[in-house]
C-alpha positions as CSV (number, residue, x, y, z in Angstrom):
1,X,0.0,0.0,0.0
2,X,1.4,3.3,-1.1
3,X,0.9,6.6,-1.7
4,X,-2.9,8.6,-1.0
5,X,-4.2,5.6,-0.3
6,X,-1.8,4.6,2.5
7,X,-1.9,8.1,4.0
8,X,-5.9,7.4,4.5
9,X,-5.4,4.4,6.2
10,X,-2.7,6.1,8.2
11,X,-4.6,9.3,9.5
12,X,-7.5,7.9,10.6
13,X,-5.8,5.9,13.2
14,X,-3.4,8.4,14.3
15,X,-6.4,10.9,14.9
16,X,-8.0,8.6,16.9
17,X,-5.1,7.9,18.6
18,X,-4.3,11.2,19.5
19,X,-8.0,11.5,20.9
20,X,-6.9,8.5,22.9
21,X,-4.1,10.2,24.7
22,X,-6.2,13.6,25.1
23,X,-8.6,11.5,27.2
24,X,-5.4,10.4,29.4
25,X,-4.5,13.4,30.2
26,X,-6.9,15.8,30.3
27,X,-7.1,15.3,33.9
28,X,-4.5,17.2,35.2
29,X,-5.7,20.2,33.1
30,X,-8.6,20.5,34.6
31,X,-8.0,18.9,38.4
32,X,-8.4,22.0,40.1
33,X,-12.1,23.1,38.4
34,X,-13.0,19.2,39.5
35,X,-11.7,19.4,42.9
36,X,-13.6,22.9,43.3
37,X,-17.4,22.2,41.5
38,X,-17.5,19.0,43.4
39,X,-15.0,19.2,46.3
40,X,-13.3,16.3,45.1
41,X,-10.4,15.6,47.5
42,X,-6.3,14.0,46.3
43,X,-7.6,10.4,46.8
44,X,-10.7,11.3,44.8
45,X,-8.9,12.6,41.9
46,X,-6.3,10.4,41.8
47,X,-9.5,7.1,41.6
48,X,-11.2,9.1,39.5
49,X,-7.8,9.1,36.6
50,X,-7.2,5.6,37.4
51,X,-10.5,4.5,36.2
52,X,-9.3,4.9,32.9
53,X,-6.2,3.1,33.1
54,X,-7.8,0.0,35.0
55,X,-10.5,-0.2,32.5
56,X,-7.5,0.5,29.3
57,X,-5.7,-2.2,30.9
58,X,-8.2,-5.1,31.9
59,X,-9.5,-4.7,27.9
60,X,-5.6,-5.5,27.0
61,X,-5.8,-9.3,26.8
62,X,-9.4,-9.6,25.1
63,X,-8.2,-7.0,22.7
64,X,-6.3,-9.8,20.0
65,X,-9.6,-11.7,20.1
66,X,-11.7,-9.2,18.4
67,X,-8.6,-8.0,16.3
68,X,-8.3,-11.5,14.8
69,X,-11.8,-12.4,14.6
70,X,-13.4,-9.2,13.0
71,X,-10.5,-7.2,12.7
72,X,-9.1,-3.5,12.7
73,X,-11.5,-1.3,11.3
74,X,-14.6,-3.0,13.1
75,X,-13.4,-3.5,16.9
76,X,-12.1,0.2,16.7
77,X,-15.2,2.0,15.2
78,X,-17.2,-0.2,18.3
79,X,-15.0,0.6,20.9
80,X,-15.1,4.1,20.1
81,X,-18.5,4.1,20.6
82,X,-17.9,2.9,24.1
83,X,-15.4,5.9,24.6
84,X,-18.2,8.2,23.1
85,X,-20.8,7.4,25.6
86,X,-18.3,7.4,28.3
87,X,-17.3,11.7,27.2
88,X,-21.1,12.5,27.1
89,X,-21.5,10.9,30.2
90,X,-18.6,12.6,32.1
91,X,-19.6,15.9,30.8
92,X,-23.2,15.8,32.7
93,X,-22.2,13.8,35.7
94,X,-22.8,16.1,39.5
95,X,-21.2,12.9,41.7
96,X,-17.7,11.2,41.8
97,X,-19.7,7.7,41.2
98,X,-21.0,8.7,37.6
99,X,-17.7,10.5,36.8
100,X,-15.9,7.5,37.9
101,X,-18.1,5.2,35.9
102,X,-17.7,7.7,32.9
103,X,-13.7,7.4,33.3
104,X,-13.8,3.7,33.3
105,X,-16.2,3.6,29.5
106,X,-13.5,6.2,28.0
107,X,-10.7,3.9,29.0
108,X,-11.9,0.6,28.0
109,X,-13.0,2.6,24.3
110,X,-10.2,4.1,24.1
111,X,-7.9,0.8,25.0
112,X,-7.7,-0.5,21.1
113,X,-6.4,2.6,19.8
114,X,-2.8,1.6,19.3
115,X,-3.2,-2.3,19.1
116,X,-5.8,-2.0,16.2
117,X,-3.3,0.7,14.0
118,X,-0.7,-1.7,14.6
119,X,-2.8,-4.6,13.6
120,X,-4.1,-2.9,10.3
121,X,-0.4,-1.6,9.7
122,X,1.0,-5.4,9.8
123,X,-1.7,-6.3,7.3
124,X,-1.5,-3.4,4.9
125,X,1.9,-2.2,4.9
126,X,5.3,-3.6,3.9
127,X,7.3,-4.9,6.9
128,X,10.0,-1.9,6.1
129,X,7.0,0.5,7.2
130,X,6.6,-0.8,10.2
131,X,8.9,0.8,12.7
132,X,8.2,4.2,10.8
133,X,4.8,4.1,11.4
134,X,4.7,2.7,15.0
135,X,7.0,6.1,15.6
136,X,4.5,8.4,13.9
137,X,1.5,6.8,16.0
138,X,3.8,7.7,19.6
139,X,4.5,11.4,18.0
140,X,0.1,11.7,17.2
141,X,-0.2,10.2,21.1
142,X,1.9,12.9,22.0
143,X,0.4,15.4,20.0
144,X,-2.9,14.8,21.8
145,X,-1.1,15.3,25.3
146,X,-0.6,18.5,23.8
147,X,-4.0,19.4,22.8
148,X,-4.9,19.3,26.5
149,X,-2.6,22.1,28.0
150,X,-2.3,25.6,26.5
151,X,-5.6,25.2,24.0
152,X,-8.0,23.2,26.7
153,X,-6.9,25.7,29.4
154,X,-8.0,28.3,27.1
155,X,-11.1,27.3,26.4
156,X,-12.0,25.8,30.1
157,X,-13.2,29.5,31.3
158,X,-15.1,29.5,28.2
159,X,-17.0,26.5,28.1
160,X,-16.2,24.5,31.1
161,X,-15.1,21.0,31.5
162,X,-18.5,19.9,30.6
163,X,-18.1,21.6,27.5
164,X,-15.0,20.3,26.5
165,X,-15.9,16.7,27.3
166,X,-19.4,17.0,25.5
167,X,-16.6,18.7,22.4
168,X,-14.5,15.3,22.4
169,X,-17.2,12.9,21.9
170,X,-17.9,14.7,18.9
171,X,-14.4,14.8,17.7
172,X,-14.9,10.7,18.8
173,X,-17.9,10.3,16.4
174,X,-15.3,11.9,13.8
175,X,-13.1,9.6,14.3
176,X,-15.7,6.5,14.6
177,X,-16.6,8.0,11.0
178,X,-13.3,8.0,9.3
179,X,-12.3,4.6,10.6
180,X,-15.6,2.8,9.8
181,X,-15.3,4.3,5.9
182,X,-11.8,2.7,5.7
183,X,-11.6,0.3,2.9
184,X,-11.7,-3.1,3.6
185,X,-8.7,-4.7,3.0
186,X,-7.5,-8.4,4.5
187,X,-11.1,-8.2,6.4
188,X,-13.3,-11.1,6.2
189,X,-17.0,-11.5,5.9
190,X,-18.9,-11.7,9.6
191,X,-20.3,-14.9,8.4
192,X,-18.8,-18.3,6.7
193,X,-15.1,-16.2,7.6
194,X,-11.7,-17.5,7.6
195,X,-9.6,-15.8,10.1
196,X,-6.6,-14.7,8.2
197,X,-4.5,-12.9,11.2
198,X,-5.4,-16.0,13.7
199,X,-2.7,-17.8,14.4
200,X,-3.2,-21.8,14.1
201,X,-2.1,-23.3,17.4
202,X,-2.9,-26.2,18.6
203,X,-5.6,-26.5,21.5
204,X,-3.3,-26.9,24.5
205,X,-0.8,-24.1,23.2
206,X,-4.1,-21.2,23.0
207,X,-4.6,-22.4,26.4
208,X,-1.1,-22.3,28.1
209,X,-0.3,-19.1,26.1
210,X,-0.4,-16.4,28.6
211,X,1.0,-19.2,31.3
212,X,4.0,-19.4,29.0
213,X,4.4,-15.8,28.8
214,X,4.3,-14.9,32.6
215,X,7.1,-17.6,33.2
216,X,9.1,-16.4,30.6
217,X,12.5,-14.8,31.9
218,X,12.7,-11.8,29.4
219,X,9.1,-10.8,30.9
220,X,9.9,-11.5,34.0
221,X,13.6,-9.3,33.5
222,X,11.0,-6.6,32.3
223,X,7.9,-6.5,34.4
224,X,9.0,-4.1,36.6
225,X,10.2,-1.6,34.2
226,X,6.4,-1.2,32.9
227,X,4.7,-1.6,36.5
228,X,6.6,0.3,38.3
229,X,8.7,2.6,36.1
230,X,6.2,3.3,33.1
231,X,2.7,2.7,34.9
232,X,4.8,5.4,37.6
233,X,5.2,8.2,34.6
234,X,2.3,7.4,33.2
235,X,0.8,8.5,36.5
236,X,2.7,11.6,37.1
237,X,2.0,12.6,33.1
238,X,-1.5,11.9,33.5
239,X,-2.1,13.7,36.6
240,X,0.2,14.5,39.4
241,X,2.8,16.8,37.3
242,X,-0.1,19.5,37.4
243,X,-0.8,19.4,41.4
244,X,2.9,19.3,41.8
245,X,3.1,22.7,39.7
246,X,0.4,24.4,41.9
247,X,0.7,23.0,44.9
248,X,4.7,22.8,45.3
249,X,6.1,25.3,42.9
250,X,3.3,27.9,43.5
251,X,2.4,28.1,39.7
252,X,-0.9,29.1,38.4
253,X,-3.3,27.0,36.6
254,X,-2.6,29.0,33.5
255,X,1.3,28.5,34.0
256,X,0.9,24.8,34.9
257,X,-1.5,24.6,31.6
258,X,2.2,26.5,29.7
259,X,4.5,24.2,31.8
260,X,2.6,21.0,30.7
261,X,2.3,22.3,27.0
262,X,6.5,22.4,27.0
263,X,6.6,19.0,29.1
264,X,5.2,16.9,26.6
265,X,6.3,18.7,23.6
266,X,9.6,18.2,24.7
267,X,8.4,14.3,25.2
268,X,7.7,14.6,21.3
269,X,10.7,16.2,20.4
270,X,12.4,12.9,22.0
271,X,10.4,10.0,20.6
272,X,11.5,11.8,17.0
273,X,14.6,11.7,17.7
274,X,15.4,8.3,19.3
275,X,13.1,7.2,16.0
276,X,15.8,8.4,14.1
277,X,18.3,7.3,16.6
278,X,17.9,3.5,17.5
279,X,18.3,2.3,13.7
280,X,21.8,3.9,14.2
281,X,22.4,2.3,17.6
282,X,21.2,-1.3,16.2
283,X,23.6,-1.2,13.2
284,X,26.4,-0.2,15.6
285,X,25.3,-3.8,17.6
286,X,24.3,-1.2,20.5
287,X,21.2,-3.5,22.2
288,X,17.8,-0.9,22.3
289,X,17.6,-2.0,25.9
290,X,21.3,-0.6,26.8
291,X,20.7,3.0,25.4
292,X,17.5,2.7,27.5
293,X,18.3,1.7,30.4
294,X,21.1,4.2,31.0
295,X,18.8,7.2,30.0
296,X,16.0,5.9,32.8
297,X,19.2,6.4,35.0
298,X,19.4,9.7,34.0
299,X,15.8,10.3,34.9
300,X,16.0,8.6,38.3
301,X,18.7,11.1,38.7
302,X,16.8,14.4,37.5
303,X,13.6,12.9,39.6
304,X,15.9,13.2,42.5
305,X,17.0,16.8,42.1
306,X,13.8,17.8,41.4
307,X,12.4,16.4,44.9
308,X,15.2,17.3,46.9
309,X,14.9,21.0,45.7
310,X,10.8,21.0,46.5
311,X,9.7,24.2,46.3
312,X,12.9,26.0,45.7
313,X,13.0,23.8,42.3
314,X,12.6,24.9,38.6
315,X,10.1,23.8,36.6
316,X,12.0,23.2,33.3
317,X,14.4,20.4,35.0
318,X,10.9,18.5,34.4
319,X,11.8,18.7,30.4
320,X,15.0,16.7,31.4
321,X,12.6,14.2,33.2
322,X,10.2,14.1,30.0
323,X,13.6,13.7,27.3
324,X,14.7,10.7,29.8
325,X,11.3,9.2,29.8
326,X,11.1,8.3,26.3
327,X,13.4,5.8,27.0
328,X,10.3,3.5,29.0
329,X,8.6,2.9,25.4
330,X,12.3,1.6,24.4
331,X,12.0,-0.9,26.7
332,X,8.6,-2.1,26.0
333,X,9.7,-2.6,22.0
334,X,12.0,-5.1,23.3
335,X,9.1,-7.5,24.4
336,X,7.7,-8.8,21.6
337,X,11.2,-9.5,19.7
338,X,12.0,-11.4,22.5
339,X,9.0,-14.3,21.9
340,X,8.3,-16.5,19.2
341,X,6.2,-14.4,16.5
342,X,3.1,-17.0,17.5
343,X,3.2,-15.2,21.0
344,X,4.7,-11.7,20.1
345,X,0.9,-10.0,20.3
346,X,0.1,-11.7,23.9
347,X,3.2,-11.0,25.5
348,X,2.9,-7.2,24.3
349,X,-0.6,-6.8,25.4
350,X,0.4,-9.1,28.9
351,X,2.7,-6.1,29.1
352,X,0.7,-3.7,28.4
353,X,-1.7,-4.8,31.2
354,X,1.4,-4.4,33.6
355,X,1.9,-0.8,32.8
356,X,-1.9,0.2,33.1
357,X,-2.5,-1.8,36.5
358,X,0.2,0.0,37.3
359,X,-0.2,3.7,36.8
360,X,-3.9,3.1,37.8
361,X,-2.3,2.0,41.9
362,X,0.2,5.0,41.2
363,X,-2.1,7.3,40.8
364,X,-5.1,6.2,43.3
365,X,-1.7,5.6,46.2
366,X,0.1,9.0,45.5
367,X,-3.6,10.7,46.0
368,X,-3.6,8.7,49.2
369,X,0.0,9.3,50.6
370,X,-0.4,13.4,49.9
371,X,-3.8,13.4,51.7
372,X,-2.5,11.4,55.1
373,X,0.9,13.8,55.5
374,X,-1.4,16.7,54.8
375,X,-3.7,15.5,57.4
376,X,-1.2,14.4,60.0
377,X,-0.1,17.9,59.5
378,X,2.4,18.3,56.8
379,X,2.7,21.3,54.2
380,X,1.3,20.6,50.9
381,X,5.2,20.8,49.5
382,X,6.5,18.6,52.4
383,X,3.7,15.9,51.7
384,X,4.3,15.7,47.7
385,X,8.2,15.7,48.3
386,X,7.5,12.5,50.7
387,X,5.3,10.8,48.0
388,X,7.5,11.1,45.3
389,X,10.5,10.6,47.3
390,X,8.9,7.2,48.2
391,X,8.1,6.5,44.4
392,X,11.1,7.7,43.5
393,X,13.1,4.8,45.8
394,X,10.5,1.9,44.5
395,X,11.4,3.3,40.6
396,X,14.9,2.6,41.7
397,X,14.2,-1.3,42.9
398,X,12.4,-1.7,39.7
399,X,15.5,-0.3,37.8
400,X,17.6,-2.3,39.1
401,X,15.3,-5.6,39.0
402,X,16.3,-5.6,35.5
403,X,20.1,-6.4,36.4
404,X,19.8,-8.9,39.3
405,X,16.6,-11.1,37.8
406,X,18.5,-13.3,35.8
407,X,20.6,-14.3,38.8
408,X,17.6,-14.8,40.9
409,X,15.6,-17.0,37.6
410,X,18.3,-19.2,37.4
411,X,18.8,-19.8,41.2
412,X,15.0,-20.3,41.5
413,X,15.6,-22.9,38.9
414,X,18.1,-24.2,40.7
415,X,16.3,-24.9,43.8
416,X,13.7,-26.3,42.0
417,X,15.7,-28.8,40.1
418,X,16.9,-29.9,43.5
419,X,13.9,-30.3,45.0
420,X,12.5,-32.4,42.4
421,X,16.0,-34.2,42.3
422,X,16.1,-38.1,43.7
């Protein structure tokens, strides 16, 4: 597939996509005109964002099902009418149950974003293509982290964050629109189909499949990294950067709204460049997971500045933090290439549901950590240093799990073989 006809299958994906990661992060634009019309308090806020990454996450392993079985274009354009109903909802909720419940419909919609473009992309583009285009779906992603600083903080005195909910599901029926009109290529009738991207395993082996993914070292080398050190940034991204700009560095919601706008531009600015990067790195027989392991040092490092500063602290050493997170999507491109390709899809979506699970407990126990040292007394600075001082040390355990894992695999397997020696 080249030319117009590619780019048409391209942007309607990527739109939808960047609709996906608007809907992430929208929170922590508007968190303080939550917490205010309906005295929502940290732990509130911070359940109230993880709703979408619990529900994003638990659709993660049912998501391959629909792809295979009805593919792309049809389990996208459904679940995106899911995420629709979930943004009308949200914008005429008046209590934390209905807004929680409307969260939780815009995540599981949104969940098949990326894994249906990269399941149309491996059916209609050349296998060359493929690393391009994954690239260009994380710079749309990012692009819709943009959308909600400087231009939704603009229009929230305007129209509310009512308004711009009930404004995204119609940009959602857009994109429902656009996807659903995509032609139909490698789909196969509803009825009397073959499934052309199943993959023909025996009984025993569909059964055992995610079994044999949990057990297998690489994942368990890795599991960390996305449940602790990406489902961690996701959380902060997501949400707590903005309190931490208010509440710590004394910034305005307009200024937080600029800071955020830089943060994850600067985010973009990174996954363009270590796309154009890694191909040189790989040809040089420099491992992915090298490059990006040592620059998730360097964030630990600028993580640490920034919390022993506090309130004394800039807010652009945060762009260093945002360059050195792009190296947590490295790592998670090193999953699949590590399984056979008849497992490849499971063990990134087994992943995937690491990373979610994971921001979704970093989020809801942040909210909960800031609220008991506020209560027990603490300043607001003094009880978001603590959290993030405390997530800052277990981001460090799960660094380093990556380096002593294999010692403790093998001498698990060690004491197993002797237990069930003679």
């Amino acid at each position: 597939m080249t030319g117009a006809l590619a780019i048409r299958v391209f942007l309607p994906f990527a739109f939808a996509y960047v609709l996906s990661y608007a809907f992430r992060a929208i929170n922590a634009v508007i968190a303080t005109d939550l917490m205010s019309d309906l005295q929502l308090s940290h732990s509130d806020l911070g359940l109230l964002s993880s709703a979408y990454l619990i529900a994003f996450g638990l659709m993660q392993l049912p998501l391959g099902i629909g792809l295979d079985r009805v593919g792309p274009r049809r389990t996208e354009s459904l679940a995106l009418l899911v995420a629709c109903a979930g943004s009308i909802l949200f914008s005429l909720a008046h209590n934390f149950s209905i807004l929680w419940l409307a969260r939780a419909l815009i995540g599981a919609g949104v969940s098949v974003c990326l894994m249906a473009a990269l399941t149309a992309f491996r059916a209609w583009y050349p296998a060359d293509r493929q690393g391009q285009l994954g690239s260009l779906m994380l710079v749309a992603g990012t692009s819709g982290v943009l959308l909600t600083t400087i231009p939704a903080r603009s229009l929230l005195p305007v129209v509310g964050w009512r308004g711009i909910f009930a404004g995204m599901a119609v940009l959602m029926v857009v994109a429902i629109v656009l996807i659903w009109s995509l032609p139909r290529i490698a789909e196969s009738p509803l009825r009397g189909r073959k499934l052309p991207l199943q993959i023909a395993l025996p009984q025993k082996t569909e059964t055992r499949g995610y079994s044999m993914i949990f057990k297998h070292p690489y994942f368990l080398r890795t599991m960390l990294l996305g449940a602790v050190n990406y489902g961690g940034f996701t959380a902060i991204q997501t949400l707590w950067i903005g309190p931490w700009m208010v509440e710590v560095l004394g910034h305005s919601a307009i200024v937080t709204a600029r800071i955020l706008f830089w943060f994850n531009l600067t985010l973009l600015g990174g996954f363009v460049f270590n796309s154009y990067l890694t191909p040189k790195l790989e040809r040089r027989g420099i491992p992915v997971i090298r490059y990006a392991l040592q620059l998730m040092a360097v964030g630990l490092v600028v993580q640490a500045i920034i919390v022993a500063l506090g309130e004394r602290g800039a807010w652009w050493l945060w762009l260093f933090y945002a360059l050195a997170s792009t190296s947590l999507i490295l790592a998670q491109c090193t999953i699949g290439p590590a399984f056979p390709k008849t497992h490849a899809g499971r063990a990134n979506t087994a992943h995937n549901t690491l990373l979610f699970a994971g921001a979704f407990v970093w989020q809801w126990l942040m909210g909960v950590a800031i609220d008991a040292l506020k209560g027990s007394g603490a300043s607001p600075q003094l009880a978001f240093q603590v959290t993030f001082a405390g997530f800052l040390l277990v981001q460090c355990l799960g660094w380093a799990w990556f380096f002593i894992a294999p010692r403790v695999i093998h001498s698990n397997k060690m004491e197993q073989a002797k237990g069930s020696g003679p």
